[in-house]
C-alpha positions in Angstrom: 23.8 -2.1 16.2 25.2 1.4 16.9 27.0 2.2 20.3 24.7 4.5 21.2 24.4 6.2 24.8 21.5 3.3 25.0 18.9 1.5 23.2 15.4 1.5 22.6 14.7 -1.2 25.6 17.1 0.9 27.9 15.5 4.0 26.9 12.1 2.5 27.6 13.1 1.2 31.2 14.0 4.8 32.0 11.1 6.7 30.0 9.1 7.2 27.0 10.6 7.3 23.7 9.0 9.6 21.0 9.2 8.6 17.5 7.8 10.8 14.6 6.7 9.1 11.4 4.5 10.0 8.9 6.9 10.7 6.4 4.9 10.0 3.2 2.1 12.2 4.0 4.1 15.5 5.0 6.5 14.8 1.7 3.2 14.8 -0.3 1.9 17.9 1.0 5.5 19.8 0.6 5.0 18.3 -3.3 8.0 15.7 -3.0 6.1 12.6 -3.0 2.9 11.4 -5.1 -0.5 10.2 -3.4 -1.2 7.5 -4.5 1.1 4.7 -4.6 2.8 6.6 -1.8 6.4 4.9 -2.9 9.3 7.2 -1.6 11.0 8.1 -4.6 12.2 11.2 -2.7 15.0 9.4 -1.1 16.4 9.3 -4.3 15.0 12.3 -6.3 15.5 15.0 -3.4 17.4 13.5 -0.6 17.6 17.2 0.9 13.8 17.1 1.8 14.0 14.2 3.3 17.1 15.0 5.5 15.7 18.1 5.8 12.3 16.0 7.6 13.9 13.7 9.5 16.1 17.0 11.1 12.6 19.2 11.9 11.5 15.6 13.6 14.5 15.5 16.0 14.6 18.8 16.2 11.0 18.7 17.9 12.0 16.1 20.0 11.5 12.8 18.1 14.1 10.4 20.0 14.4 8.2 16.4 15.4 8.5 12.9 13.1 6.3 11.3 15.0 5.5 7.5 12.1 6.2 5.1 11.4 3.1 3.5 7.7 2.7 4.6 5.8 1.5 1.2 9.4 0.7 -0.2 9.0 -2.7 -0.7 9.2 -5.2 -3.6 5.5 -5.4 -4.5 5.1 -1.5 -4.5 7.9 -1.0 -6.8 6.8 -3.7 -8.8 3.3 -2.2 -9.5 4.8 1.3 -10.6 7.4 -0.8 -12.8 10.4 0.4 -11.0 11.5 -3.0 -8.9 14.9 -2.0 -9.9 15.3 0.6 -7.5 14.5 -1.5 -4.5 17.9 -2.2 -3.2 19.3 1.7 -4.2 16.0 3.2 -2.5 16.2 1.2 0.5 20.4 2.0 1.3 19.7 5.6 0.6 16.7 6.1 2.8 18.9 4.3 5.3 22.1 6.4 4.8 19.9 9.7 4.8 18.5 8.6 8.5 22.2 7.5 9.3 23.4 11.0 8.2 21.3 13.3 10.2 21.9 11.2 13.2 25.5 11.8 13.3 24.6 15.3 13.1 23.7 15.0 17.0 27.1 13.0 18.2 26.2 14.6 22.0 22.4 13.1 21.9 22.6 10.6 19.2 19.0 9.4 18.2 17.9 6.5 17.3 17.9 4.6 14.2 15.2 2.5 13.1 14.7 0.4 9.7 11.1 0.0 8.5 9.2 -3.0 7.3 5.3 -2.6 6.4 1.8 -4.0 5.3 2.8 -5.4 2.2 -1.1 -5.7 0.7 -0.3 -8.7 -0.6 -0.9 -11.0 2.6 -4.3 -13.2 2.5 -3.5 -15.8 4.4 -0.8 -18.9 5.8 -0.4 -19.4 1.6 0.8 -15.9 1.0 4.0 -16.2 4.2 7.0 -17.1 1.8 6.5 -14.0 -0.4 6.1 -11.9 2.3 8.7 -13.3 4.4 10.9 -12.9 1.2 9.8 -9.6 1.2 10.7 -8.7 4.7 14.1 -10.6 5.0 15.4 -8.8 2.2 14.4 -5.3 3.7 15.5 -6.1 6.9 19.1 -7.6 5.9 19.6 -4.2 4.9 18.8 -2.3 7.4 21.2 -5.0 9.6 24.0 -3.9 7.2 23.2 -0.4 7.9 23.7 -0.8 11.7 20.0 -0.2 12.5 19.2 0.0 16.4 16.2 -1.5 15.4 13.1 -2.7 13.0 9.8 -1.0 13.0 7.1 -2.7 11.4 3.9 -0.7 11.1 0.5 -0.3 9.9 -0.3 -4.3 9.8 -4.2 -4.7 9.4 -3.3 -8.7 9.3 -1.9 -10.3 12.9 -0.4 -13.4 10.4 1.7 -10.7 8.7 2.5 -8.7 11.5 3.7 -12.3 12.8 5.6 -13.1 10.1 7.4 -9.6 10.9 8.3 -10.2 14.2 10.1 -13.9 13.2 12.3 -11.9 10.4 13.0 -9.0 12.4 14.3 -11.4 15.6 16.0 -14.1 13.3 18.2 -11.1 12.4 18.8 -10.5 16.2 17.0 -6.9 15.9 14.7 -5.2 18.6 11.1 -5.3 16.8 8.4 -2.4 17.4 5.5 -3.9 16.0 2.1 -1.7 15.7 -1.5 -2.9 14.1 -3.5 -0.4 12.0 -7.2 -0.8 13.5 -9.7 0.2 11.3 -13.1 0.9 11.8 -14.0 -2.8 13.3 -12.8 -4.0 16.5 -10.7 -6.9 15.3 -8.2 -7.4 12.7 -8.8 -8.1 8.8 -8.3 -12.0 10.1 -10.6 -11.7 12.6 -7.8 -11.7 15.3 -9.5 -9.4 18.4 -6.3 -6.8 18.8 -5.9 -7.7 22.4 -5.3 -11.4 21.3 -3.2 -10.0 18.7 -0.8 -8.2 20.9 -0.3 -11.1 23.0 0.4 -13.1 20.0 3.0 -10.8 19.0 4.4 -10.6 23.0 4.9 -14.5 22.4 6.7 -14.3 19.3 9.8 -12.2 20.7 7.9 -8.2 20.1 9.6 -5.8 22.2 7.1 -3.3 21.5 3.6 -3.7 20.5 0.8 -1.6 19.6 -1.1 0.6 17.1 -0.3 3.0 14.5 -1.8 4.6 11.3 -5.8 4.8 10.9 -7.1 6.3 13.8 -6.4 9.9 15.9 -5.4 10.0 19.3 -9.4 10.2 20.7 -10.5 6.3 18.9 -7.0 5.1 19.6 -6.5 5.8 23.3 -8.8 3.6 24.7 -7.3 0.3 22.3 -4.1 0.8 23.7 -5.6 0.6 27.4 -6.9 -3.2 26.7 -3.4 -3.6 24.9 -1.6 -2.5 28.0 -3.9 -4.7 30.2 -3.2 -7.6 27.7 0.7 -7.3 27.6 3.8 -7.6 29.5 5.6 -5.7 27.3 6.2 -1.7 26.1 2.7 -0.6 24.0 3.0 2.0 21.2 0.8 4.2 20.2 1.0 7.0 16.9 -2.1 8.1 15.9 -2.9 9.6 12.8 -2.9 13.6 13.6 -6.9 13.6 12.6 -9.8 13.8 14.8 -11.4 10.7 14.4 -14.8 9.9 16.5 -17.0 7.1 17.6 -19.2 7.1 14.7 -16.0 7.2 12.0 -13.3 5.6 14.2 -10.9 5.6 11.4 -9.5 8.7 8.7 -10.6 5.9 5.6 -14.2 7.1 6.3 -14.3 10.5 7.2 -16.6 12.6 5.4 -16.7 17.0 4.9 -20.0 17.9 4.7 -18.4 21.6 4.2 -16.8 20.7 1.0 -18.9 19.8 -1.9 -15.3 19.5 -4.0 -13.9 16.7 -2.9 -13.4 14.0 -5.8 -15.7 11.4 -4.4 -17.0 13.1 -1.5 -13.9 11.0 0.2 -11.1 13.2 2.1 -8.9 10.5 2.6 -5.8 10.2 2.0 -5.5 14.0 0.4 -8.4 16.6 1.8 -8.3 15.4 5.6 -7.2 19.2 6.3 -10.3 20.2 7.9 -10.1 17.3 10.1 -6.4 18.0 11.3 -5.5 17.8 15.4 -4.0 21.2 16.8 -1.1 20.5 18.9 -2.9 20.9 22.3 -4.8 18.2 21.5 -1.9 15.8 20.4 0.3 16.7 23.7 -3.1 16.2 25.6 -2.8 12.8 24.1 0.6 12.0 25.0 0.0 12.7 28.7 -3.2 10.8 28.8 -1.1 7.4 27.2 1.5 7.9 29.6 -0.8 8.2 32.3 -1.6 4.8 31.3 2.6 3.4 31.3 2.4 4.0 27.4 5.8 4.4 26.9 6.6 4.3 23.2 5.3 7.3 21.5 4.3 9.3 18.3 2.5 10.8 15.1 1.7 9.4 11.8 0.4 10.3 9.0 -0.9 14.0 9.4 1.5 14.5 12.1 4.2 17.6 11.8 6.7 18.6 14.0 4.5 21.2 15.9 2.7 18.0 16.8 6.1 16.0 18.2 7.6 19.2 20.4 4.0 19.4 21.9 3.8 15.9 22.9 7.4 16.3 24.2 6.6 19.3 26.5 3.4 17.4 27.7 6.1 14.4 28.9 8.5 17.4 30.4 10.6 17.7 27.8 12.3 20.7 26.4 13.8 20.2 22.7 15.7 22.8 20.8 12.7 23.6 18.7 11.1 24.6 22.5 12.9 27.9 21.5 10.0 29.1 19.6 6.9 27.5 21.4 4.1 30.2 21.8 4.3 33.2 23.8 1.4 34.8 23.7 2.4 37.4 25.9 4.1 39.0 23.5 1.7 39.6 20.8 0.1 42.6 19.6 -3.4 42.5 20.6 -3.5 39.2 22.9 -0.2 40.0 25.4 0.5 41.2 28.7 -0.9 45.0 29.3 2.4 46.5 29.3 3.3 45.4 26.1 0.5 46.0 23.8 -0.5 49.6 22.9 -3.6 50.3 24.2 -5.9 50.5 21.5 -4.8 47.1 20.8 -5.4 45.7 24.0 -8.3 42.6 23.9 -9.3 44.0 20.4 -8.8 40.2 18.9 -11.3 39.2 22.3 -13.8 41.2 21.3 -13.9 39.4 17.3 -14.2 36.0 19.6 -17.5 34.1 19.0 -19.1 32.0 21.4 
């Protein structure tokens, strides 16, 4: 690991941490990435945009680097027939995250590898492959110097188990977070509560949820996580509003739009369904009410969303610079500012 100021655990003891992902989506909707199979070929094709990212994230306030290696795994490049660029995608996604951080040598972030759902996990039969799978992701993210492993978005508690025994054989930190869909337990029938304790057992540092739902069906999981753990809980909902009738983005439905191929918005029309950022830092204040420590966005989530969750914890990033001031605008500012004939004109276009 890095000599950083401190770790993840330090950092944690004295505060929240804020970690941006959702990579893949935002990459998509800049054009750098295809929907799809969702494989980060970017790293490779235009490292720029994702330095570029992974800069915007920190500069918002994001306290990691999270290397971009999130659907980067063996069986995904196997099924697009590229499995020869697994060892060259994962380096480079890990130098790139490496890179930026040096940027900041007075406020180093964080550096995190990234291990995932590998959608090949059924059951205790299918833990050599995946464990394969993992061991070879994680040995180089060790290599790299990693302050620690994520490993995200498991709808399985056996594979998010077999996760947390690679990541602490290699004597890593492990963030572990479930993707909850719309039932209550896990694809194995694992309740989540059980599930984070299982994972507390194993060695997690960090346990929690991520991917699937938006900050108002995700909330109150993480309160029965935090009463069923000892350790840190994460939390880094998808930026979508997601409700008690669709408690998950996979079901979503736009009665608005009759275009829609499918009549299904996910994973590429969930636009009209999109969090604003008052909503997102209303989130973050509300899990750290609840000693939520280790937050975040996913997939959805931009970097207006990540500097307004890191004002709502009292923070003040560089991109704080340009937070809204509505004072000074044309027809919505302070009196003496705004020519008269302007004054409250956008009020009176307000419906109720």
């Amino acid at each position: 690991m890095r000599n950083t100021k401190n770790g993840l655990l330090e950092r944690l003891t004295d505060g929240c941490v804020l970690c941006a992902e959702g990579h893949v989506f935002e990459l998509e909707r800049r054009g750098y990435l295809q929907a799809g199979a969702f494989v980060p070929e970017v790293v490779l094709e235009f490292p720029e945009a994702v330095k570029q990212l992974h800069r915007e994230f920190v500069r918002a306030g994001s306290d990691v680097v999270e290397a971009l290696t999130y659907y980067a795994h063996r069986e995904k490049l196997r099924s697009i027939g590229k499995e020869h660029l697994l060892e060259p995608m994962q380096r480079q996604a890990l130098a790139l995250a490496f890179e930026v951080a040096s940027e900041l040598p007075d406020s180093p972030p964080l550096v995190a590898g990234n291990i995932c759902n590998t959608n090949v996990w059924t059951d205790s039969r299918s833990d050599p492959e995946v464990r394969a799978m993992f061991d070879e992701q994680i040995g180089w993210a060790a290599d790299a110097g990693v302050d620690f492993i994520i490993g995200e978005t498991f709808a399985h508690c056996g594979e998010a188990e077999i996760a947390v025994g690679a990541i602490k054989a290699a004597g890593l930190p492990a963030v572990i977070t479930f993707a909850l869909h719309e039932d209550p337990d896990l694809r194995d029938g694992v309740p989540i509560d059980e599930a984070a304790r299982r994972l507390e057992q194993a060695g997690a540092d960090v346990v929690g949820l991520n991917c699937a739902r938006g900050p108002a069906t995700m909330l109150p999981v993480g309160a029965r996580i935090r009463s069923a753990v000892s350790c840190h809980v994460a939390l880094l909902p998808v930026a979508y509003r997601t409700h008690a009738d669709c408690q998950a983005i996979h079901g979503l439905t736009d009665p608005s739009c009759d275009c829609i191929p499918d009549n299904r918005p996910f994973p590429v029309a969930l636009d009209a369904f999109s969090c604003n950022r008052y909503e997102m830092a209303v989130f973050a204040g509300q899990a750290r009410a609840l000693d939520i420590r280790y937050l975040g966005v996913c997939c959805g989530g931009a970097p207006h969303h990540v500097r307004a969750m890191a004002e709502a914890l009292g923070r003040r990033p560089p991109a704080s610079q340009y937070s809204p001031d509505m004072s000074k605008h044309y027809s919505l500012g302070d009196a003496a500012a705004v020519i008269e004939s302007n004054l409250g004109y956008l009020d009176g276009l307000r419906k109720s």
